[in-house]
C-alpha distance (Angstrom), angle and dihedral (degrees) to the residues before:
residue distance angle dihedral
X1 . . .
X2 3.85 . .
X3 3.91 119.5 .
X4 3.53 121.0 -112.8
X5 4.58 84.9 -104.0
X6 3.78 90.8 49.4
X7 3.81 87.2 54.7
X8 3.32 94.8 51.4
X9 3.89 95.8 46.3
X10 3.75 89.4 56.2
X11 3.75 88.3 55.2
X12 3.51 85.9 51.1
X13 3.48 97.8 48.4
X14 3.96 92.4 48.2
X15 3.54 112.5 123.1
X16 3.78 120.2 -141.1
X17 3.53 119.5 -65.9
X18 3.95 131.0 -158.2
X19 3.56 98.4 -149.4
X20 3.75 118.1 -174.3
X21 3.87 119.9 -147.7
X22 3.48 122.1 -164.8
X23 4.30 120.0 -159.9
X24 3.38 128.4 175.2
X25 4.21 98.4 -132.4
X26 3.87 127.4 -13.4
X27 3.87 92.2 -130.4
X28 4.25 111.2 125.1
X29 3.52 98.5 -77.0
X30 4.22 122.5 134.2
X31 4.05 83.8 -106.8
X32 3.48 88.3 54.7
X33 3.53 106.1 42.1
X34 3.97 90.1 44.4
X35 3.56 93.4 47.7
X36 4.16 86.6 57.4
X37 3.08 86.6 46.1
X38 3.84 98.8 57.5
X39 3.96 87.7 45.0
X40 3.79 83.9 60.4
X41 3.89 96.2 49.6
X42 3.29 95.7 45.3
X43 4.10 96.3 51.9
X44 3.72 89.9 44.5
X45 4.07 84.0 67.4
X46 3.58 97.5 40.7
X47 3.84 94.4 -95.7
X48 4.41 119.5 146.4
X49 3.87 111.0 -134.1
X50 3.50 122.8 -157.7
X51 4.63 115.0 -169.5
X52 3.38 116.0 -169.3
X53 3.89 105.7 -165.0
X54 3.69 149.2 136.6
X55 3.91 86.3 -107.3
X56 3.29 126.0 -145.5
X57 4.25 133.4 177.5
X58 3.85 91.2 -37.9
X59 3.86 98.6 60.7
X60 4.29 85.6 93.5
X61 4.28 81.7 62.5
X62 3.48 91.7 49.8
X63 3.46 96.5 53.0
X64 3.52 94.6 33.8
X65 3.74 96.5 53.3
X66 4.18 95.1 54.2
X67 4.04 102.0 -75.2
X68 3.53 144.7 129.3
X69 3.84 116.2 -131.9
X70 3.22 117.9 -154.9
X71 4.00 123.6 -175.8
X72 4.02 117.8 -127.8
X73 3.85 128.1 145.1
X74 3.80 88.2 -121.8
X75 3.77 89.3 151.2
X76 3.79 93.0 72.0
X77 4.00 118.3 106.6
X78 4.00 89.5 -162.4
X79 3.56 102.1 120.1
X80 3.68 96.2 -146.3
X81 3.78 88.1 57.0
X82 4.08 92.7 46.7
X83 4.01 86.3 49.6
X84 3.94 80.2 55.9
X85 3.62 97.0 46.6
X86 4.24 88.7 44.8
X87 4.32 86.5 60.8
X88 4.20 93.2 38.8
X89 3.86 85.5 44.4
X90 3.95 97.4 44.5
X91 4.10 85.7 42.8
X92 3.67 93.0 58.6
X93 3.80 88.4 47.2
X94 3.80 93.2 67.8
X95 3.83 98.5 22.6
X96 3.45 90.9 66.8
X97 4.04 101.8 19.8
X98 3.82 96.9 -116.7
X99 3.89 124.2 -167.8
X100 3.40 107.4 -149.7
X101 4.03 138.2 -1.2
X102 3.83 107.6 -134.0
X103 3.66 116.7 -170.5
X104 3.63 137.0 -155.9
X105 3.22 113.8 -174.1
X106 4.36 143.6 20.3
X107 3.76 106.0 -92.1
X108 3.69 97.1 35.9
X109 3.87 87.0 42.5
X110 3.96 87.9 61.2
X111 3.48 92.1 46.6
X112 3.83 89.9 54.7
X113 3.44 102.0 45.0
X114 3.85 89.6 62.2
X115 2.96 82.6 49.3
X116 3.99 107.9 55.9
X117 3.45 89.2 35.2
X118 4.34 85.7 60.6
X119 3.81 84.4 48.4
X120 3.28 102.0 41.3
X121 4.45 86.1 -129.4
X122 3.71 120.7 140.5
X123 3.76 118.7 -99.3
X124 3.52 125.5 -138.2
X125 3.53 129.4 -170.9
X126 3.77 139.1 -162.9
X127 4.22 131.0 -145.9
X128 3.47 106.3 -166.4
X129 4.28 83.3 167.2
X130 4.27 153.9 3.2
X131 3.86 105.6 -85.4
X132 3.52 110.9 -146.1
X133 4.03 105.4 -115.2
X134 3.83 95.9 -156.1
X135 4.20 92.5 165.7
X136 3.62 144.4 -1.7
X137 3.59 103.9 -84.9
X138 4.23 89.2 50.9
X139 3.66 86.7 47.9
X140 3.96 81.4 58.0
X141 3.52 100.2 43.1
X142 4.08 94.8 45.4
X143 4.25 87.6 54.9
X144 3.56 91.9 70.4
X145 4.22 81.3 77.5
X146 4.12 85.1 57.1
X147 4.11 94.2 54.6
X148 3.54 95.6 75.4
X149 4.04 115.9 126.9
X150 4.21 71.0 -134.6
X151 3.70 135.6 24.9
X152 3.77 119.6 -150.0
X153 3.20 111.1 -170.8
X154 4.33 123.7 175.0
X155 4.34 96.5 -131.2
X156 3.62 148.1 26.7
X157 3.84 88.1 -116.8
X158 3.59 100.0 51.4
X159 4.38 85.9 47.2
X160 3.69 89.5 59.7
X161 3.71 96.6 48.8
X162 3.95 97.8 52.8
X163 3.84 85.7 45.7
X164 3.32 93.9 49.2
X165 4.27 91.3 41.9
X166 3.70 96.9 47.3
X167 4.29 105.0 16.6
X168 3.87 77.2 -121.5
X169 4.39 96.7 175.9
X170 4.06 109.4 -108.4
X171 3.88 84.2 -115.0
X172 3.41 101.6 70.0
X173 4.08 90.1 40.2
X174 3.97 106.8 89.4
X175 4.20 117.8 -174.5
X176 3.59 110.0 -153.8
X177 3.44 118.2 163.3
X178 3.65 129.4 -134.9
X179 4.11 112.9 -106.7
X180 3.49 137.5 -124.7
X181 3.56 125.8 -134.1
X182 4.07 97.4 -139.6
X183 3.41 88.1 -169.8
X184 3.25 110.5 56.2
X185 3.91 91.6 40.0
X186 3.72 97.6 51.3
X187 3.75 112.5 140.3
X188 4.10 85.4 -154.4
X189 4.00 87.8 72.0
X190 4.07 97.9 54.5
X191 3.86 109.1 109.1
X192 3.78 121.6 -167.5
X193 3.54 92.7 -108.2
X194 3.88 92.4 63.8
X195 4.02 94.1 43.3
X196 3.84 90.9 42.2
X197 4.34 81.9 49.4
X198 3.32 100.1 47.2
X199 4.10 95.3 42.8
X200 3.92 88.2 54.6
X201 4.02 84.1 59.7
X202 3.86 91.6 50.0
X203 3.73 94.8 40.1
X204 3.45 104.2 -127.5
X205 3.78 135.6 123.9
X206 3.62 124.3 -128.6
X207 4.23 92.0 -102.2
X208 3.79 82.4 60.2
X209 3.64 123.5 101.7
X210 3.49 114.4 -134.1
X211 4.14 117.8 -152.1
X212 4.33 93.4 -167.0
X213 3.93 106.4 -153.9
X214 3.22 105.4 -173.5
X215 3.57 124.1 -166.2
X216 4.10 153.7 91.7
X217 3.96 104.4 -76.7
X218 3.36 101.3 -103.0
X219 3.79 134.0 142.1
X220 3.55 99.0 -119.8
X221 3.83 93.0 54.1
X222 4.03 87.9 67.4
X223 3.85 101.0 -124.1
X224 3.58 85.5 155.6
X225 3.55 101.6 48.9
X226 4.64 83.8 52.4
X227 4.10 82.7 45.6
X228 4.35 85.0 63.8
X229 3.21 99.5 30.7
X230 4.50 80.3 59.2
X231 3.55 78.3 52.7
X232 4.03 107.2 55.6
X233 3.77 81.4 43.8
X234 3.85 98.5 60.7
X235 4.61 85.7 40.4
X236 4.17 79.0 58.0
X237 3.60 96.4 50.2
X238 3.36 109.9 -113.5
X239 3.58 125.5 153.2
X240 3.92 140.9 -179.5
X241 4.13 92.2 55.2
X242 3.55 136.7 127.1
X243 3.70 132.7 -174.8
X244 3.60 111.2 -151.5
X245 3.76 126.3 -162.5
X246 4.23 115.5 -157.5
X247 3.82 111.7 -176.9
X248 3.85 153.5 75.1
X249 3.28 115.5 -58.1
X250 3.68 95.0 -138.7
X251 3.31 99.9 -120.8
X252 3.89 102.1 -156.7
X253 4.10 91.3 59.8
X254 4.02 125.4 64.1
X255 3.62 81.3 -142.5
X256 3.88 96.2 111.6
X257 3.94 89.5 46.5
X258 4.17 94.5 53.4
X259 4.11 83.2 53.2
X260 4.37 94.6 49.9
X261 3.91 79.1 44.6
X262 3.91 85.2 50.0
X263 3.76 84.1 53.5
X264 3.41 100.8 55.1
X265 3.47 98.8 41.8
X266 4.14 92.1 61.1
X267 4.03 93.3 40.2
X268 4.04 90.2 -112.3
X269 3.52 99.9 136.4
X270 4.00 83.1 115.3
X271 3.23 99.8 54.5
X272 4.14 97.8 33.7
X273 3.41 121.4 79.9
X274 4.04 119.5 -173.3
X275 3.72 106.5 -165.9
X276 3.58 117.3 162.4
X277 4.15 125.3 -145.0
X278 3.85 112.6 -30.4
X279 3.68 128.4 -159.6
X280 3.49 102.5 -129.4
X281 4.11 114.8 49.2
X282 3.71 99.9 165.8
X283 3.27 91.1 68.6
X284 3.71 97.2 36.6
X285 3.76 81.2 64.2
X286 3.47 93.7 53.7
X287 3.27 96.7 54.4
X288 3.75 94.8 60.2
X289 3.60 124.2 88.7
X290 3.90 84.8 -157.2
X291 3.56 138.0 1.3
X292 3.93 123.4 -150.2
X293 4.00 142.1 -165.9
X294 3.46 108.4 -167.8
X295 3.82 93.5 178.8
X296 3.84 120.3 175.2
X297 3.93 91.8 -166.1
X298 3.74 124.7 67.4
X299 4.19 99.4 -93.4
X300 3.49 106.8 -176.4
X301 3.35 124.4 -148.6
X302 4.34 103.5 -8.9
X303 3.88 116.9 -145.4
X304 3.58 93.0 -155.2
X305 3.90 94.1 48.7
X306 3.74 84.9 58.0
X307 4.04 94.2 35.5
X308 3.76 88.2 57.8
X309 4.21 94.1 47.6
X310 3.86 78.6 56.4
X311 3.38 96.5 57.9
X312 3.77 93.3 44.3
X313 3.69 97.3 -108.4
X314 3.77 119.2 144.9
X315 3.88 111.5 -119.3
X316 3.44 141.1 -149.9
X317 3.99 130.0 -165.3
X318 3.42 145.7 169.4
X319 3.63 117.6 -108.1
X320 3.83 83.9 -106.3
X321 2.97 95.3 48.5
X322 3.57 107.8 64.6
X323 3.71 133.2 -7.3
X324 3.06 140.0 -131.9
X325 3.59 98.7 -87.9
X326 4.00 88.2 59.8
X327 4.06 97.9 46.1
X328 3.76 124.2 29.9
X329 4.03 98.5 -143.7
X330 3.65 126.5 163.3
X331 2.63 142.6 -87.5
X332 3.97 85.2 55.8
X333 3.46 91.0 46.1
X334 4.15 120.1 29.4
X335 3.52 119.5 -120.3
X336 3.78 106.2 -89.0
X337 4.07 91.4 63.3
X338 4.14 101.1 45.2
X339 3.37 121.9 133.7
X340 3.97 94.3 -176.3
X341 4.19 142.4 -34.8
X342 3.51 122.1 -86.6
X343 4.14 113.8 -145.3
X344 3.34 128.4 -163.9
X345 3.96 113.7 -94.9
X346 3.67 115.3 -94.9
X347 3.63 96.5 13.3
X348 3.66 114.3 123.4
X349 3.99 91.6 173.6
X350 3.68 87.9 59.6
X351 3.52 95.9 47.6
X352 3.60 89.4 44.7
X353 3.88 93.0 61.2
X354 3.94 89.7 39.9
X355 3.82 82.7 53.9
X356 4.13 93.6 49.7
X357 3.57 89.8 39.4
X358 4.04 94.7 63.8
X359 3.84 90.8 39.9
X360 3.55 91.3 60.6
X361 3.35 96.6 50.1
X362 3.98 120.2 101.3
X363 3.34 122.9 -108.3
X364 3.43 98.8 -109.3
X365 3.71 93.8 54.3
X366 4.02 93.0 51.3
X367 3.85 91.2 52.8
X368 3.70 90.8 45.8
X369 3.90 82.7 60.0
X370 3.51 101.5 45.0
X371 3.70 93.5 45.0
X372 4.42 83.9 54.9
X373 3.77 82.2 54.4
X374 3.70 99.8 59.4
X375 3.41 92.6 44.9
X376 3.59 95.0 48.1
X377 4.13 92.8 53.8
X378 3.99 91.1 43.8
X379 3.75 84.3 54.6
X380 3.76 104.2 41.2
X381 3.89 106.3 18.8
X382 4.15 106.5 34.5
X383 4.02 116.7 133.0
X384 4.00 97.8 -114.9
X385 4.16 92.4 67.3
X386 3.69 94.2 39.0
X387 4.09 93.4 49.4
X388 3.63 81.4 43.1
X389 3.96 101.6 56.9
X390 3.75 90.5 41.1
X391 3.52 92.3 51.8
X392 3.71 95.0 54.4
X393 3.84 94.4 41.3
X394 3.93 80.9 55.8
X395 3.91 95.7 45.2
X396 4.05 87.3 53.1
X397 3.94 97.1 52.4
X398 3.87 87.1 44.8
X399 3.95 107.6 44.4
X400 3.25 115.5 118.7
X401 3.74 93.2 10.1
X402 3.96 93.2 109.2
């Protein structure tokens, strides 16, 4: 087994790589965001990018950050169009002599195994979270994310359940984490004319406690299961809170509908806040006094769990929502080192009591907390390791290639 130096010298001996990354949209999705993320990594260390997508708002940080965008309707599940995607995809492979096909996502992924397999390139591929297998024919249409000559998945928990799913071998199952950037979320740069901005778009005062969800509106996140817990806050009593929500509504599902008709129906229009996308999230997280994810799906490895440690916010998740490599929660960890609470998915009377817990603890105690969760991200989630453990899973599929 190599040491940890002759790892790194193979990264530094990697010659540049054209690595083509396929996505289904360039919306705000985990896909998304990790895909731009790998552009970035891969520029920083002198690496061409090529992502074929659907785009979407983040095409300007694709371009911006050092790749090549390249419009396909990846996204489609028509199989006539995917055959169509396989031959564009394969084309660009030898057109422009690309290394590797990485994909993020299941359409696009089938697509790009044809593809590789016509090329005879590796194929990567990257779980970002559980999909639901509700019958045989998803089951068969989720593997494609299994087939990759490498796995990269974003947490210990969501490694164990593809090798558990598909008896996938640990070797070809990669955790690397998603990464932080510290310096744009750094609590130390927040003025009060950014918190006092973004609070006027939530509608809150500054006595207000905000709970931040942050998150596209889908069913699997658990908006519903924040919208009651709202509610067994307001039977208890307590006043001077907000639940926000920050995302996409997800336009193609009725899902974000069903939870303002949730909000209605329990007289939480006070206390709910449905926001939408905002501009600047640093400072949305510093206006929270927590942030939650009270997923019902497994999630992986969340971006905003760890964006929120960065800026020093308390957190609390379900226990599918994050593991514990992404909040330290008891009773793994005692009480002086937490990070967060972990809840049990789907229960809003557990996240209620996490939720009344952290309000009525002092100040002091809170900052202590959030201060544990920046360190904990710069430690565990910074973009030198990450970069690092990519490039070496890259140097392995491509030694001796050329």
């Amino acid at each position: 087994m190599p040491t940890a130096v002759q790892a790194r010298n193979v990264v530094t001996q990697l010659r540049p790589l054209t690595v083509l990354i396929v996505v289904p949209t360039l919306q705000a999705g985990a896909a998304e965001m990790g895909a731009v993320d790998l552009v970035r990594t891969l520029a920083a260390g002198g690496h061409r990018t090529i992502v074929m997508s659907k785009g979407g708002r983040l095409e300007s940080r694709v371009t911006s950050a050092g790749g090549e965008f390249l419009y396909a309707d990846v996204a489609s599940k028509n199989p006539a169009v995917m055959a169509k995607n396989a031959a564009a995809i394969a084309r660009i492979v030898r057109s422009r002599h690309c290394d590797i096909v990485h994909a993020h996502g299941r359409a696009p992924a089938w697509s790009a195994l044809v593809a590789a397999k016509l090329t005879g390139v590796p194929f990567v591929t990257s779980w970002y979270k559980g999909f639901r297998e509700q019958n045989a024919f998803k089951r068969l249409y989720n593997s494609v994310m299994a087939r990759g000559d490498r796995i990269v998945t974003v947490s210990d928990q969501l490694a164990e359940l593809i090798g558990d799913r598909y008896r996938v071998p640990p070797e070809r199952i990669h955790v690397v984490p998603a990464s932080v950037d510290l310096a744009l979320f750094d609590p130390s740069l927040i003025t009060s004319e950014r918190l006092e901005a973004v609070r006027r778009i939530f509608g809150v005062t500054p006595s207000e406690k905000v709970v931040l969800v942050v998150g596209r509106m889908l069913r699997r996140k658990g908006h519903h299961v924040a919208v009651q817990a709202a509610r067994r806050l307001k039977d208890m009593g307590l006043k001077d809170f907000v639940f926000v929500f920050v995302g996409e509504t997800g336009g193609h599902t009725s899902y974000a509908g069903e939870v303002w008709d949730q909000v209605l129906a329990g007289d939480l229009t006070d206390v709910v806040r449905l926001i939408g996308p905002i501009d600047d999230m640093p400072a949305g997280y510093a206006a929270a006094s927590v942030v939650v994810s009270a997923a019902i799906q497994t999630e992986g490895l969340q971006r905003t769990i760890l964006e929120a440690q960065a800026m020093e916010r308390p957190v609390i998740a379900s226990d599918l929502g994050a593991g514990p490599d992404a909040v330290l929660a008891p009773p793994l960890v005692p009480e002086d080192k937490i990070t967060g609470l972990r809840v049990p998915a789907g229960d809003d009377a557990a996240l209620a009591a996490a939720l009344v817990r952290f309000f009525s603890m002092p100040a002091a105690q809170q900052t202590a907390i959030g201060a544990r969760g920046r360190q904990w991200v710069a430690e565990h989630f910074n973009q030198p390791a990450v970069t690092d453990q990519m490039l070496r899973l890259y140097a392995g599929l491509v030694r001796g290639k050329g």
